[in-house]
LOTOR-948296 format. One record per residue: residue number from 1; x, y, z of N, C-alpha, C, CB in turn; residue in three letters. Coordinates in Angstrom, 3 decimals. Glycine has a CB too. Layout:
{NUM; {X; Y; Z}; {X; Y; Z}; {X; Y; Z}; {X; Y; Z}; ala};
...
***
This chain:
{1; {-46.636; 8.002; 22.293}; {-46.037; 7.409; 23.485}; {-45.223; 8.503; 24.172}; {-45.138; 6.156; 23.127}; unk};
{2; {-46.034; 8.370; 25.687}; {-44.983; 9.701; 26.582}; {-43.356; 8.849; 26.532}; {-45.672; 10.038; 28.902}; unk};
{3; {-42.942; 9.975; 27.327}; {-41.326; 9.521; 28.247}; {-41.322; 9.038; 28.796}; {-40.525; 10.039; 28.926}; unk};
{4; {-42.368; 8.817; 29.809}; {-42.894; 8.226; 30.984}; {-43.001; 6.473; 30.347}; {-44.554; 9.106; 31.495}; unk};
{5; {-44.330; 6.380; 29.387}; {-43.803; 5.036; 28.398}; {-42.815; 4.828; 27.676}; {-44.484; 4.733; 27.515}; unk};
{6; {-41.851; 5.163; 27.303}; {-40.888; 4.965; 27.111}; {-40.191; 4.264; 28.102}; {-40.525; 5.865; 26.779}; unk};
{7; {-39.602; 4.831; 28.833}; {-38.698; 4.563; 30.082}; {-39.270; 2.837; 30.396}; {-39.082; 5.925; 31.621}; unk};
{8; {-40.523; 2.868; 30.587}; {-41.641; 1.583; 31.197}; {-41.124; 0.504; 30.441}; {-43.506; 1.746; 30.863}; unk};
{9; {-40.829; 0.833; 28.847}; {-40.992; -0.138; 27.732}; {-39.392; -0.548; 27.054}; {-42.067; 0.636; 26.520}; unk};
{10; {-38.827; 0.728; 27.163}; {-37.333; 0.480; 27.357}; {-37.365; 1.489; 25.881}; {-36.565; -1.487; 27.391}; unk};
{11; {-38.262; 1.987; 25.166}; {-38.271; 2.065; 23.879}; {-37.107; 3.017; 23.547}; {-39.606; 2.470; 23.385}; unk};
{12; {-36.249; 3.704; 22.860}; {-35.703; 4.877; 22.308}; {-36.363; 5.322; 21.118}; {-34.365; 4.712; 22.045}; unk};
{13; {-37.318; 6.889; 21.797}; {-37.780; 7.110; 20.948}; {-37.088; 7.846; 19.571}; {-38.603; 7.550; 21.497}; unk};
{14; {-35.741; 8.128; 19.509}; {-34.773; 8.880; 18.578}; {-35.008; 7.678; 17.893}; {-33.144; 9.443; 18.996}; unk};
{15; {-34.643; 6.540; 18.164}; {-34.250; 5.321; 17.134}; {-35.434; 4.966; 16.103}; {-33.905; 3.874; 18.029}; unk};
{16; {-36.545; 4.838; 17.442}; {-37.945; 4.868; 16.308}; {-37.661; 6.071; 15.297}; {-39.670; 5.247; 17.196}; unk};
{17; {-37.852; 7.137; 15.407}; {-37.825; 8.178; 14.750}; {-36.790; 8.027; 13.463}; {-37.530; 9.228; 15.703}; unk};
{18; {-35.306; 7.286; 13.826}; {-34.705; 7.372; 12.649}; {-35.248; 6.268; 11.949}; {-33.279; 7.399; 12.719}; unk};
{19; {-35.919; 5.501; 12.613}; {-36.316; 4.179; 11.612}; {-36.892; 4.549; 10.484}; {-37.315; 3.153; 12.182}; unk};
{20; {-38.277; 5.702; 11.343}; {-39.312; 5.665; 10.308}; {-38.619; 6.862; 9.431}; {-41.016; 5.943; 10.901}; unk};
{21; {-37.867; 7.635; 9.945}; {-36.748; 8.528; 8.546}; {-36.556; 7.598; 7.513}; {-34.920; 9.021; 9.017}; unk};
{22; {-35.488; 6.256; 8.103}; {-35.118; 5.488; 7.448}; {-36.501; 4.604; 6.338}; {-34.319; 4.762; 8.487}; unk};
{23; {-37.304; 4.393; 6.920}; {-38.394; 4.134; 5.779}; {-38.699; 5.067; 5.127}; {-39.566; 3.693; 6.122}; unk};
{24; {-39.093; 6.030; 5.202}; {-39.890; 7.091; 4.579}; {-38.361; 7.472; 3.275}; {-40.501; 8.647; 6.053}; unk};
{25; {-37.453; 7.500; 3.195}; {-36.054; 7.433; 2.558}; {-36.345; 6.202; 1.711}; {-34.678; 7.263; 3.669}; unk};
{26; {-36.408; 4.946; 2.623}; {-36.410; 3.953; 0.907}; {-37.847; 4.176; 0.287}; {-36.217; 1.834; 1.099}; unk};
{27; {-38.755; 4.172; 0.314}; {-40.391; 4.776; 0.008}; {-40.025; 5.545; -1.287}; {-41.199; 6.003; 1.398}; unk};
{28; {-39.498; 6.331; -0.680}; {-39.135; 7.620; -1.961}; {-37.992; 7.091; -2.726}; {-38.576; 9.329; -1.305}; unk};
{29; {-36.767; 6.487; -2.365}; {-35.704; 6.198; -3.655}; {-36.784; 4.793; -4.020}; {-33.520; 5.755; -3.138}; unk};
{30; {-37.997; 4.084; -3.895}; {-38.512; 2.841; -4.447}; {-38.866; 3.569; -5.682}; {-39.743; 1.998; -3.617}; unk};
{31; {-40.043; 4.930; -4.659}; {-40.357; 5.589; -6.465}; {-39.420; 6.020; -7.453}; {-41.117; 6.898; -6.519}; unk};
{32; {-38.817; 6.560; -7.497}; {-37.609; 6.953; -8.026}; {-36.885; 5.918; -8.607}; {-36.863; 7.550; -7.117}; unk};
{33; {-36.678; 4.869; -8.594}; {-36.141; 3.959; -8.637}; {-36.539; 2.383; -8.547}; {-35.533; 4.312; -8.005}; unk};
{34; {-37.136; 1.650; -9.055}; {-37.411; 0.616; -9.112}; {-36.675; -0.574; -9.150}; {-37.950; 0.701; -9.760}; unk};
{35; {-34.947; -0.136; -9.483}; {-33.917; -1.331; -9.803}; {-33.277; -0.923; -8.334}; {-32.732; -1.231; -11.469}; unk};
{36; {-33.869; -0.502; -7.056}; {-32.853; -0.303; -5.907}; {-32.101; -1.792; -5.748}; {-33.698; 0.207; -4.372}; unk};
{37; {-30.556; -1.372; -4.976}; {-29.957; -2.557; -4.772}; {-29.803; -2.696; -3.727}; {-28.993; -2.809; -5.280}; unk};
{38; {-30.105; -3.950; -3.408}; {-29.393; -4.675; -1.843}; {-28.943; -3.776; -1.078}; {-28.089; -5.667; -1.930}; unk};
{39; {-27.566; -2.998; -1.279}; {-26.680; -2.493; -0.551}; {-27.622; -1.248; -0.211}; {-25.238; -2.304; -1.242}; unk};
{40; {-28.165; -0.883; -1.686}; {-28.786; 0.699; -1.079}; {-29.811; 0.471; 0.184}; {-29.829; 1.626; -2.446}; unk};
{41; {-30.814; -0.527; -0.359}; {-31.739; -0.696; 0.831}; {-31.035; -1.400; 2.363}; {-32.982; -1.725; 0.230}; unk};
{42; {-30.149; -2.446; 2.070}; {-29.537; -1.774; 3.960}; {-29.313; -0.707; 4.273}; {-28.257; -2.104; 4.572}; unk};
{43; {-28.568; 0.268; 3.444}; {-27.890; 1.476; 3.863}; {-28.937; 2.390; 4.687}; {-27.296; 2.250; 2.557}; unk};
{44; {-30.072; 2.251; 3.997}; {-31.644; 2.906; 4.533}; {-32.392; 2.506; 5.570}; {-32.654; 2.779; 3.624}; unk};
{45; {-32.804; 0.986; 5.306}; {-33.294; 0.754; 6.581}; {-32.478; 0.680; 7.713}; {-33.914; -0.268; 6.562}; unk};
{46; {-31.576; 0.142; 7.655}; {-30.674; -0.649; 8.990}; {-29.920; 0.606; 9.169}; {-29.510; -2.269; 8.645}; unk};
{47; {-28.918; 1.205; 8.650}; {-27.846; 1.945; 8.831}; {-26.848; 1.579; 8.522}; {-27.681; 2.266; 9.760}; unk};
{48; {-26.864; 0.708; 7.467}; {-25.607; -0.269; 7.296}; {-24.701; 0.761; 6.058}; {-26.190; -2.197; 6.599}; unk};
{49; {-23.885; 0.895; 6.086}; {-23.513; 1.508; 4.490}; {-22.735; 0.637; 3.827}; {-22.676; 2.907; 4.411}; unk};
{50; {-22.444; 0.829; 2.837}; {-21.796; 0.355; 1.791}; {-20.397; -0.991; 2.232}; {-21.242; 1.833; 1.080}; unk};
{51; {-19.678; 0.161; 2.953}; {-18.194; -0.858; 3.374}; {-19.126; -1.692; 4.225}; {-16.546; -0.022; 4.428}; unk};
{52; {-19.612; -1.468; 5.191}; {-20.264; -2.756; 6.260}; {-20.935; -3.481; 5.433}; {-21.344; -2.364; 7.541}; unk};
{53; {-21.971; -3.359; 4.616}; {-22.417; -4.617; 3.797}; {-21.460; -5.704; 2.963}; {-23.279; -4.070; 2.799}; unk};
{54; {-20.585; -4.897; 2.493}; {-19.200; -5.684; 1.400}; {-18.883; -6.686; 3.094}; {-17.169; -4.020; 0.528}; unk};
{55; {-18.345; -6.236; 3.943}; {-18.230; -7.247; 5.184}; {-19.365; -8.332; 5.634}; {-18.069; -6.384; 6.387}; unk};
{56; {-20.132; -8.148; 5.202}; {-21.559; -9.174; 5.510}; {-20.904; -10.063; 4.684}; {-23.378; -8.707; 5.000}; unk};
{57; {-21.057; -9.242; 3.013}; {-21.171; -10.416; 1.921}; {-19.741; -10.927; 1.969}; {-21.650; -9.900; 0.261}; unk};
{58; {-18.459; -10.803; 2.792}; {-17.638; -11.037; 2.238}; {-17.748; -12.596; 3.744}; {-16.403; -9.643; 1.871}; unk};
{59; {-18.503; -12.428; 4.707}; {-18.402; -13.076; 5.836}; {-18.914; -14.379; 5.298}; {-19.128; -12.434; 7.039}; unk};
{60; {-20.633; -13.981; 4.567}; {-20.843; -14.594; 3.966}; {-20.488; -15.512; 2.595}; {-21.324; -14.155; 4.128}; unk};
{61; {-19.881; -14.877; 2.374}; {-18.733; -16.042; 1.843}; {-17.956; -17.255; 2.096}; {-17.954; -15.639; 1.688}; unk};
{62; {-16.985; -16.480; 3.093}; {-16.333; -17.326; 4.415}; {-16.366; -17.655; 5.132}; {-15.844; -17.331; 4.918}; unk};
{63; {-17.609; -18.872; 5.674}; {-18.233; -18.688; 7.005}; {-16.913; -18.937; 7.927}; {-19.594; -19.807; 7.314}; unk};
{64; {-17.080; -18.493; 9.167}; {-15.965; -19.501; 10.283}; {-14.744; -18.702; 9.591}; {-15.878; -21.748; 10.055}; unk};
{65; {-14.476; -17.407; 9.443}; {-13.823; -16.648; 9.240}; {-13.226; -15.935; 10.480}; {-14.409; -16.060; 8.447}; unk};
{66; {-11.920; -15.444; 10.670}; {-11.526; -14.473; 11.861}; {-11.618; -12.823; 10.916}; {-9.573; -14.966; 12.618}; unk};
{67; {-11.851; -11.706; 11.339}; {-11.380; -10.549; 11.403}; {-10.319; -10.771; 10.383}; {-11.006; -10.090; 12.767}; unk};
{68; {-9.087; -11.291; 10.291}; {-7.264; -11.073; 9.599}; {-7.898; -11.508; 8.676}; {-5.593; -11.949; 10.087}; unk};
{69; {-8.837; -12.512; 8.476}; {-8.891; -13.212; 6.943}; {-10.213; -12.214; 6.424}; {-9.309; -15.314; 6.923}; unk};
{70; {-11.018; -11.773; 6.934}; {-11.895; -10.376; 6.887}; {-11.110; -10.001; 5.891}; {-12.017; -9.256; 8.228}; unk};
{71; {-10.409; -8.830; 6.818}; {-9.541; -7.701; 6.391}; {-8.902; -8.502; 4.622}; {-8.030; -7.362; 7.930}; unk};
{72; {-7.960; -9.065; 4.483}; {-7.226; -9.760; 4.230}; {-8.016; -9.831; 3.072}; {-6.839; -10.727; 5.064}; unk};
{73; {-9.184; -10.208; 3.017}; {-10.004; -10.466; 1.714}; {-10.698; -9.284; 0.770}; {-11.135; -11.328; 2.154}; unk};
{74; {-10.723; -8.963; 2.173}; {-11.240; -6.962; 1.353}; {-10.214; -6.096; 1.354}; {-12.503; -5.803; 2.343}; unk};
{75; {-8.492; -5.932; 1.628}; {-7.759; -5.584; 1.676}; {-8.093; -4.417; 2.184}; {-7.233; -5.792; 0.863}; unk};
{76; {-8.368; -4.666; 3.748}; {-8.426; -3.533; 4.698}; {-7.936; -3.755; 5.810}; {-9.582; -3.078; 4.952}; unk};
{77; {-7.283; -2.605; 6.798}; {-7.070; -3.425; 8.033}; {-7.577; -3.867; 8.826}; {-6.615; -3.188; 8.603}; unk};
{78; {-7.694; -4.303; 9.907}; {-8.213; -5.451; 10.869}; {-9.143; -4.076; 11.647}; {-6.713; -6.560; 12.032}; unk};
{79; {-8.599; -3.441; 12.658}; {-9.253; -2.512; 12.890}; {-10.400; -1.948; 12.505}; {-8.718; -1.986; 12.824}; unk};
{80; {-10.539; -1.285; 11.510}; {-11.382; -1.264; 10.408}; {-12.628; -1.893; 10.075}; {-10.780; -1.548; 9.639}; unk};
{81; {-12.414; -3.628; 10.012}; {-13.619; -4.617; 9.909}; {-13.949; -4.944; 10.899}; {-13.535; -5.718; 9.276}; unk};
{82; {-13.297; -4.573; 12.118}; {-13.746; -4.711; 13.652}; {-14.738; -3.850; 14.007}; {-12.666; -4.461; 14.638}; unk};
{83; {-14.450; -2.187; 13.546}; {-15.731; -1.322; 13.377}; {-16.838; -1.721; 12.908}; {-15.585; -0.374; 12.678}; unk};
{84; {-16.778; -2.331; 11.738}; {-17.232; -2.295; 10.134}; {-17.889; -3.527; 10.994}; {-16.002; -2.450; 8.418}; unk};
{85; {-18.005; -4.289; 11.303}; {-18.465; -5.602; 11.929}; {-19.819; -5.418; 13.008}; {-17.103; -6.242; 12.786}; unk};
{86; {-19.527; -4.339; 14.083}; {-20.037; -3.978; 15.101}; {-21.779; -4.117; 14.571}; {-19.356; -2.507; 15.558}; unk};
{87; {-21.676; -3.160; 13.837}; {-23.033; -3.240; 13.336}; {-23.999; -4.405; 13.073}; {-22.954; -2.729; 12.319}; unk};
{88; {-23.542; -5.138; 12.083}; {-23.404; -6.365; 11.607}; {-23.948; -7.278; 12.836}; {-21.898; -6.620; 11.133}; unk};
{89; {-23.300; -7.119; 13.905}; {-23.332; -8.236; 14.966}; {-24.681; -7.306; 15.952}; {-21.403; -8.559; 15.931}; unk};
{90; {-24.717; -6.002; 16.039}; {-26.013; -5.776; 16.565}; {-27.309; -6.148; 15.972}; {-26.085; -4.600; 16.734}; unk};
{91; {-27.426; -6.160; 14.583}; {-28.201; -6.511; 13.846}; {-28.703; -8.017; 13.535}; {-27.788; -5.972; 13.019}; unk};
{92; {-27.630; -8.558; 14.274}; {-27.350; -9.946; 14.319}; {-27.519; -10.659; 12.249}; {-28.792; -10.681; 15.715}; unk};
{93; {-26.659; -9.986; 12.016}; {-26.314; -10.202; 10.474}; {-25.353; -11.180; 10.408}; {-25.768; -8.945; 9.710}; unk};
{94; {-24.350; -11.071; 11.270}; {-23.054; -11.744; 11.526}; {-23.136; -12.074; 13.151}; {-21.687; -10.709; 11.074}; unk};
{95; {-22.586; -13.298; 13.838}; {-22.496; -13.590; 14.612}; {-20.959; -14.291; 14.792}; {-23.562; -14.061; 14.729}; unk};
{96; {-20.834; -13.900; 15.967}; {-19.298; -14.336; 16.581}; {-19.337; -15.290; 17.517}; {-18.507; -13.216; 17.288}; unk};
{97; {-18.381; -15.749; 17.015}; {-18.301; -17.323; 18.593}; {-16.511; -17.495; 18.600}; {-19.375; -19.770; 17.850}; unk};
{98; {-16.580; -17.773; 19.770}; {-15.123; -18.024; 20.334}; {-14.632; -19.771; 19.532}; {-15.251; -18.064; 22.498}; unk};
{99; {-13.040; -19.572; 19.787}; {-12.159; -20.751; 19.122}; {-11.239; -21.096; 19.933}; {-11.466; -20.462; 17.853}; unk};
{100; {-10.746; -22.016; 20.774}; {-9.617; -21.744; 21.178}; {-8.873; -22.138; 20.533}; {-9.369; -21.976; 22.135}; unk};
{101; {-7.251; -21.645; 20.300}; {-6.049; -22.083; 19.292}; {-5.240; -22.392; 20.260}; {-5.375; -21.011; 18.208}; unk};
{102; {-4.269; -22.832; 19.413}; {-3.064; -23.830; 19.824}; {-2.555; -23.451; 21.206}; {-1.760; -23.754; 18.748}; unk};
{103; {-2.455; -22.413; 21.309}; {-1.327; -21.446; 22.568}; {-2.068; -21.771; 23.715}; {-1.170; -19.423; 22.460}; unk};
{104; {-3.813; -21.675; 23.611}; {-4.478; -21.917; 24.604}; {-5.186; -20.150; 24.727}; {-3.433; -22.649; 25.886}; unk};
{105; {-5.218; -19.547; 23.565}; {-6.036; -17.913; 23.270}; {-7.207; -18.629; 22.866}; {-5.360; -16.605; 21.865}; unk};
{106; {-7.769; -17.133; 23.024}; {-9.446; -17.583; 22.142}; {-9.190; -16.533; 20.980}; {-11.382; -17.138; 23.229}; unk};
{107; {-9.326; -16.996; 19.764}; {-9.820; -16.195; 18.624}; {-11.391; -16.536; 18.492}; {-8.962; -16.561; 17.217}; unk};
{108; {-11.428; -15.104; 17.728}; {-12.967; -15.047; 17.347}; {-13.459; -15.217; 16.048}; {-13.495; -13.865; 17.665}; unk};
{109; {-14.319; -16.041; 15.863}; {-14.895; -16.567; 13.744}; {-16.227; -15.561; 13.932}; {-15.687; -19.118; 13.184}; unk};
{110; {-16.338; -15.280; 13.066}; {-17.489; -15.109; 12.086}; {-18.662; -15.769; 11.214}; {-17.044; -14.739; 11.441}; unk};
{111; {-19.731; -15.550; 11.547}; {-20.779; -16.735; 10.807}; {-21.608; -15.549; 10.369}; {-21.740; -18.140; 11.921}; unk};
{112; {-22.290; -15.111; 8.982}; {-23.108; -14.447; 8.407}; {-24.784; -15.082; 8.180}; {-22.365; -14.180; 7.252}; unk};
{113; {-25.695; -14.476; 8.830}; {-27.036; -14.711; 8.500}; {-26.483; -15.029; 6.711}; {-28.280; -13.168; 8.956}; unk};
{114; {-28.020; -15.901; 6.457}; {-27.718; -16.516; 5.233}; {-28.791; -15.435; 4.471}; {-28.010; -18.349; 5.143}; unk};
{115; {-28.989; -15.079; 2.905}; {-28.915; -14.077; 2.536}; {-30.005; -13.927; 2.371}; {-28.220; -13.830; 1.774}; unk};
{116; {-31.009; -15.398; 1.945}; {-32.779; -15.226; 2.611}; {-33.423; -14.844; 3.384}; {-33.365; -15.883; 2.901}; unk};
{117; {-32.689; -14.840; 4.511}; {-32.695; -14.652; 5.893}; {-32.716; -13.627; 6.232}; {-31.898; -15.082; 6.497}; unk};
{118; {-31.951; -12.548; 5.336}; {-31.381; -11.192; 5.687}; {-32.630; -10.624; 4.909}; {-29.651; -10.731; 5.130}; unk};
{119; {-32.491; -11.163; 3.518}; {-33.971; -10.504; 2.755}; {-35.009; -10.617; 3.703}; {-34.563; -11.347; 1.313}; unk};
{120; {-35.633; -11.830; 4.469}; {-36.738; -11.794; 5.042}; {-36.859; -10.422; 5.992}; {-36.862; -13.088; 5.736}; unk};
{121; {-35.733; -10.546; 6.782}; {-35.757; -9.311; 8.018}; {-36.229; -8.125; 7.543}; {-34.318; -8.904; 8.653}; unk};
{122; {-35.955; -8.023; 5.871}; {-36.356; -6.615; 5.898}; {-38.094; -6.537; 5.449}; {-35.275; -5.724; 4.748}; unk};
***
């Protein structure tokens, strides 16, 4: 595929490219390794690493969670799982929806793809 298709299709061809890095990486730790775990194989395909997955599973835990109770549970700061999240929510692993509270603010919850779900994607 030219640049020219690209542009047409919207594609990024860097991203393809790290994908298939990213496959050709779990391929080889499969041989190598037959007991791979969960965490390793996001880390490979998706780009997820280690701390961002512990935030999946910890979302998944808590559905209807904010960020403070995030943090709070993995004893990290808020900041931090706000990064650590980003991903998560491009991947649509975790999804966010608005709350309004008492004052009349919107806080934001957390809902985690369920973990079949996440296996299927890959």
């Amino acid at each position: 595929m030219d640049q020219a298709d690209n542009e047409m299709t919207g594609r990024d061809v860097h991203a393809d490219e790290d994908a298939s890095e990213r496959v050709q990486a779990f391929q080889q730790l499969l041989t190598e390794n037959s007991n791979l775990e969960l965490t390793d194989a996001t880390a490979i395909i998706c780009g997820i690493n280690e701390a961002e997955f512990r935030v999946y599973l910890t979302v998944l835990d808590h559905p209807h969670c904010s960020i403070a109770e995030i943090a709070d549970a993995l004893d990290r700061d808020s900041s931090t799982v706000g990064k650590q999240l980003k991903p998560l929510l491009e991947l649509e692993f975790v999804e966010r929806y608005p709350r309004t509270v008492d004052n009349g603010g919107i806080k934001y919850l957390y809902k985690a793809q369920s973990l079949p779900e996440t296996k299927q994607w890959f």
